[in-house]
N, C-alpha and C positions, 0 to 999 in steps of 0.2 A: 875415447878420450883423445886431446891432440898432446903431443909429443913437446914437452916442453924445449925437449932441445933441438928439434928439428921443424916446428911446427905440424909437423902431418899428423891425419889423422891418423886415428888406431884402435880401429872400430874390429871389431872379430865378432862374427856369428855363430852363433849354436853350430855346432860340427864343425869349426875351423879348426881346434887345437883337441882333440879325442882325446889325446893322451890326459892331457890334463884336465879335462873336464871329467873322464872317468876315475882319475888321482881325488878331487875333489867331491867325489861322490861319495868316497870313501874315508876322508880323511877327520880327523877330528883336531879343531886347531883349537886356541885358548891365548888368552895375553897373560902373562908370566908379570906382575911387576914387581919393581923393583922396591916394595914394600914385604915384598912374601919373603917370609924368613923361611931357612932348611924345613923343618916342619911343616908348612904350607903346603910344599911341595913336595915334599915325600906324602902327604895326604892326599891331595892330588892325583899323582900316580898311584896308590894304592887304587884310589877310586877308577880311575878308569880305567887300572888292570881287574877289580873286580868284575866290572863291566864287561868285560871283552873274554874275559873267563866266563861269565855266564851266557854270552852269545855264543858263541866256539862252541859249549858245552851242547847246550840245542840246535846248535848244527850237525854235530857230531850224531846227534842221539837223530834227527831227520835221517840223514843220511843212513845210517845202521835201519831205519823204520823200512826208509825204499827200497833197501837191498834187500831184503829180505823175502 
């Protein structure tokens, strides 16, 4: 993209920022709006602590399988 405040471009190719490309591989984003009431959102994160509760859980149980 160019740099609205400088003009230049600001092009970046695959392997220029690792870190964050790897942060991105991982991450799970969401738009939160400003219509979701408390509940919404505490649903929400229930849901994707269940989620990540049951990934962890069969990693856990892999990992305990290789070691073995």
């Amino acid at each position: 993209f160019v740099s609205k405040d400088t003009g230049a471009d600001r092009s970046y190719r695959l392997g220029d920022c690792p870190v964050a490309e790897a942060a991105f591989e991982r991450w799970i984003t969401m738009d939160i709006l400003e219509n979701f009431v408390e509940t919404d959102v505490e649903e929400i994160a229930l849901g994707i602590g269940k989620v990540a509760h049951h990934f962890a859980a069969r990693r856990n149980k892999t990992r305990a399988i290789g070691s073995a």
